[in-house]
Each structure stands twice: as C-alpha cells, then as structure tokens.
N, C-alpha and C positions, 0 to 999 in steps of 0.2 A: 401462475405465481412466480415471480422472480426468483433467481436463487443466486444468493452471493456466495464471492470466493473465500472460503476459510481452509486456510492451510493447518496454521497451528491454532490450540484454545486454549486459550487465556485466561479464561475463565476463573480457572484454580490459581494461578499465578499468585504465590504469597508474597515474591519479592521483586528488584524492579529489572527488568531483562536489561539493562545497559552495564556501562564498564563501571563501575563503583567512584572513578574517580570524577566524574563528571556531578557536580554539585544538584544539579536537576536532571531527571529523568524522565523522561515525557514517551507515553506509548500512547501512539494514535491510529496502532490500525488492529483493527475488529473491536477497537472500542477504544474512550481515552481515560486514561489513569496515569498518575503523576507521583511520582515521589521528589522527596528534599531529603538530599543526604543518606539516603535509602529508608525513609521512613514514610511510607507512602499519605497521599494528602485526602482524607475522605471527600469526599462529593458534600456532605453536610458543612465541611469547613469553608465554603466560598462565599453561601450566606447567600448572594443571590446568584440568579440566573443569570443574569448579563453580565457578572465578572466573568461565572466562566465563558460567555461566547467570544468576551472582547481578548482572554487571553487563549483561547484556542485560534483565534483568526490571525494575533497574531505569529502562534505559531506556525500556521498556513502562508504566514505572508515573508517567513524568515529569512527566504532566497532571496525574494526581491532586489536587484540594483539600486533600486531606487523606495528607500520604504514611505510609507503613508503618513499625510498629513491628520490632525486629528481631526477635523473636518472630513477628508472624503472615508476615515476611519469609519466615523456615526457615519456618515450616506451611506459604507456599503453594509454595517449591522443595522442598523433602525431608519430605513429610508421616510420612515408614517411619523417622524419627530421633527419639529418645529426646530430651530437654531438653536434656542432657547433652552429644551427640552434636552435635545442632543447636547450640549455644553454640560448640561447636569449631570445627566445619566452616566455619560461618559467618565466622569471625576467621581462620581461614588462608584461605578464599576472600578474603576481601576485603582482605587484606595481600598477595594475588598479584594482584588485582587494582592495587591500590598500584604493584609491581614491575613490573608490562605497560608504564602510563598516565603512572605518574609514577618513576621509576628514579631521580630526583636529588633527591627530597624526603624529609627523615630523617624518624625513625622517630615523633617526638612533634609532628613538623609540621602542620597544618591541612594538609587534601588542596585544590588546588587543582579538581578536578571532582567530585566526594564529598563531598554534603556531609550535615554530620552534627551534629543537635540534639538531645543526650543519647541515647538511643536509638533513635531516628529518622531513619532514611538517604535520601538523593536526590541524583540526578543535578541535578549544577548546570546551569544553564539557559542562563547567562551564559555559559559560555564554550564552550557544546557547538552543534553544528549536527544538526541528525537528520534524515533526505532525506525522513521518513515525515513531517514537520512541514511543510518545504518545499513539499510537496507538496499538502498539503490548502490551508496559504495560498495556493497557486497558484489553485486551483479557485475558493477564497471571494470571490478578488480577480476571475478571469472572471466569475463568478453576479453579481457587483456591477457590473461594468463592462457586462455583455451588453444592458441596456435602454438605452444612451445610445451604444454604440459598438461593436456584435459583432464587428467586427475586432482591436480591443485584445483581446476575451475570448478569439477563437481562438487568438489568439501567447499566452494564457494558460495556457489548454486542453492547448496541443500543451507547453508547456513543461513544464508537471504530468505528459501523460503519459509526457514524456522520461525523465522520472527514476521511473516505475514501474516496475521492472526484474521483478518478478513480486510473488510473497507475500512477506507480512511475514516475514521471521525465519522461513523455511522448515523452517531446520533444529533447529527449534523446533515442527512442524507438532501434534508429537500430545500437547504440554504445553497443560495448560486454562487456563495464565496467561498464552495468548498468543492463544489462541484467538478471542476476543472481536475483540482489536484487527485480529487477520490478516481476520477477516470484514466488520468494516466499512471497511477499508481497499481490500477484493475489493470490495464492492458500489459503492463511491465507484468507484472507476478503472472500474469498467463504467456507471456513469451515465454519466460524464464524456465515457467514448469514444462513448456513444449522444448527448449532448449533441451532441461536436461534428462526429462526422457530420450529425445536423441541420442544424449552419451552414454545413458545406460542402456538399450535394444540389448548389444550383443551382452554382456555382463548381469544383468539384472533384468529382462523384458518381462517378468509379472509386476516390476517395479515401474518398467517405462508404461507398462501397460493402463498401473494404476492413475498416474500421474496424467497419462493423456482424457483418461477416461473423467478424471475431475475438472480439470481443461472443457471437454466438449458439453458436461451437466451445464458449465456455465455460458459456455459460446457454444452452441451446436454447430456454426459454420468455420470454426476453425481450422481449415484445410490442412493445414501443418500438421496440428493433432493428429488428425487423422491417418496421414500419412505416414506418420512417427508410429501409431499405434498397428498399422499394417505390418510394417517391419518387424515389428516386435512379435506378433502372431509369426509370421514365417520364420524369424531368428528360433523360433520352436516347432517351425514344421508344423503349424497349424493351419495350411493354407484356407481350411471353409471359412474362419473366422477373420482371414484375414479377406478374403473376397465378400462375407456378411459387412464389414467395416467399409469395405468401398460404396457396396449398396446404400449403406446408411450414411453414409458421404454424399453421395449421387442424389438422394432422395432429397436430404436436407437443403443441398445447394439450390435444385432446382426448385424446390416450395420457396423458398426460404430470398432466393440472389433472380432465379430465371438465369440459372449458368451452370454449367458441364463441369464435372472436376478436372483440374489442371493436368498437362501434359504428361506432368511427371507422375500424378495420381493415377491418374489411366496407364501405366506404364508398371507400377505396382501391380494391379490388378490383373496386367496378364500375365505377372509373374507369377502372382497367385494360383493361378487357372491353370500353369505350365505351359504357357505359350511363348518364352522365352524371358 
C-alpha cells in the first residue's frame, strides 16, 4: 500500500491558512479548498465537475512562461472531446467557474481572478494566494538564510512544513496534468524534513529522530534520512540504535537500489560500533 506524505491535517481547518489580504486563497496540498475573502467556497457551489478541474489546472499551470491556449487547454483536460465538444464544455466550465468565484460580476465584465488575453487563459497572480507557492518561498528563503543564521532557517523550515498538509491536489492523483507538479512538490517536503532534522540532531534528536523516521515510511531509500537519523541516536549515546538504522539502511539499499550505503554511511557506523 502506498503511503503519502502528510505533515500537517487540514482536515479541521475552519479558516483559510494564507495572509488575509490576498482576495483568494487557494490550498492544494493534502487536499484543495478555496476561500474568497476568507469565506470559504463549498465543493456543492461549482455545480460541475469540470469547472473545478479546468480551474484547478489552471492553478497548476500559474508558473508557466508561457500560458495555455484554449485549445491545448481542452487537449490536456478532455483529450476523448471532439473540437466541437471541447469549445462547449470549455465555456460552460468556465462561466460556472465565474458563478463559484465571482457571483456579483455581470456577464460582459473582465473577471477579476481569470484572466484572459484573446484566447489565452490564467490564473491572476495578483490577487490569489496558493499554499503550494507559500511554501516553496518558505524553503528558498531557509536555503538563503541557513549559512549566516540556521536558527531563522529552522523557524523557516518548520513554517513550510506547516503548511504541507500531504499531496498536491490529491484528488487529482491519476491526471498527468498534475502529475509533475504533485512529484516535485513530494520530493521538496522530503528534502526539507531531511534538512531540518540535520539542524535539530544536537538540540532536539527525538525531534530529528521523529522527522527522519516519517521521511523513510515514505521513501525507505532515503540515504540522507538515514544518516541524519544515525546521528541523532549517537547525539544521545545510543549507539545500538544507531548501528540497527545502518542495518536497516544496508538492507533496504541492497533489496531495494543492488548498492552499498555511501562512504559517508559506512563511516557513521563505525562510529557507532566505536571504531573511530
């Protein structure tokens, strides 16, 4: 059984985790829920399915350089629709999306989040919050601060993985237009939480302990984990536990890769054993 990464749960969340001034707020990791003006949008208000897919994709597609025509829009949501078909669907999705997000803007009005240049659609930037954005400038701004103050980076660290509630747009899991971004948003929050177990070992190591340990449920061959998590057994003078984690390192790699743990692993573990 697969296991995904859930940092924080969301679940209960009555209000909308972003900064209040941002007119939309959009959370798309461990599930997607939306507020306007902090009054959250129920899942029953969008009326159909395919408004929300066409405006989840394109908050998937926000980065983009170059954003999408409305054409390869429909090819990459409903590749099984005729021209014809796609031209329709497309103009009722996105006039129920209208009705969700914006209910008080007539019908010939510029959309204040939508925005649209002749046939070329995008999520406005200006006025949206997305937690999957928050979250990465979290990190960028730790990786930047950690050589002159690792303490600002950890309160950076843990704030990022506050707001990782699991995968991107889950329920979105087995569409290949989400696919991409769910993967590198998975492997970022597990650097991150391998990071900042690193900084806590000496300060915190049942903390770093905890952290690697959720790390390796979801990637068992995370070698860094593991090595993080050795340190953290010895920063307490627990060297069996810390040479059991090499083993279980050792084991995994070779089931798992057909490869040796790295030099530096190996080098842990006779530290463990007291061989230097």
């Amino acid at each position: 059984m697969a296991v995904h990464l859930r940092f924080m749960d969301t679940s209960a969340q009555t209000g909308p985790p972003g900064p209040q001034a941002a007119p939309l707020q959009i959370q798309t990791l461990g599930g997607f829920r939306l507020w306007r003006e902090g009054v959250e949008i129920e899942p029953a208000t969008w009326g159909r399915e395919k408004a929300l897919h066409l405006f989840q994709f394109l908050v998937t597609a926000r980065r983009r350089t170059v954003h999408l025509h409305k054409e390869q829009i429909i090819d990459r949501l409903w590749p099984e629709l005729n021209s014809e078909e796609g031209d329709r669907d497309f103009k009722v999705a996105l006039n129920a999306i209208f009705k969700a997000i914006e209910p008080e803007r007539s019908p010939r009005a510029e959309s204040r989040f939508i925005q649209r240049q002749g046939l070329v659609y995008s999520l406005n930037l200006s006025e949206s919050w997305v937690d999957a954005d928050a979250f990465e400038n979290l990190i960028a701004l730790g990786n930047k601060t950690l050589p002159n103050n690792p303490l600002a980076a950890i309160e950076c660290y843990q704030q990022a993985l506050a707001l990782y509630g699991g995968d991107y747009l889950p329920e979105r899991r087995y569409e290949d237009w989400s696919s991409a971004e769910r993967e590198r948003l998975h492997l970022l929050a597990l650097g991150t939480m391998t990071t900042l177990a690193s900084l806590l070992v000496e300060q915190s190591p049942l903390e770093s302990i905890r952290l690697t340990q959720h790390v390796l449920a979801v990637d068992p061959v995370w070698e860094d984990a593991y090595r993080v998590q050795m340190r953290a057994y010895l920063a307490q003078d627990n060297r069996p536990l810390a040479q059991r984690t090499y083993r279980a390192c050792a084991d995994m790699l070779q089931r798992e890769l057909g490869v040796e743990p790295l030099p530096e692993t190996q080098r842990l573990y006779r530290q463990a054993r007291g061989e230097g």
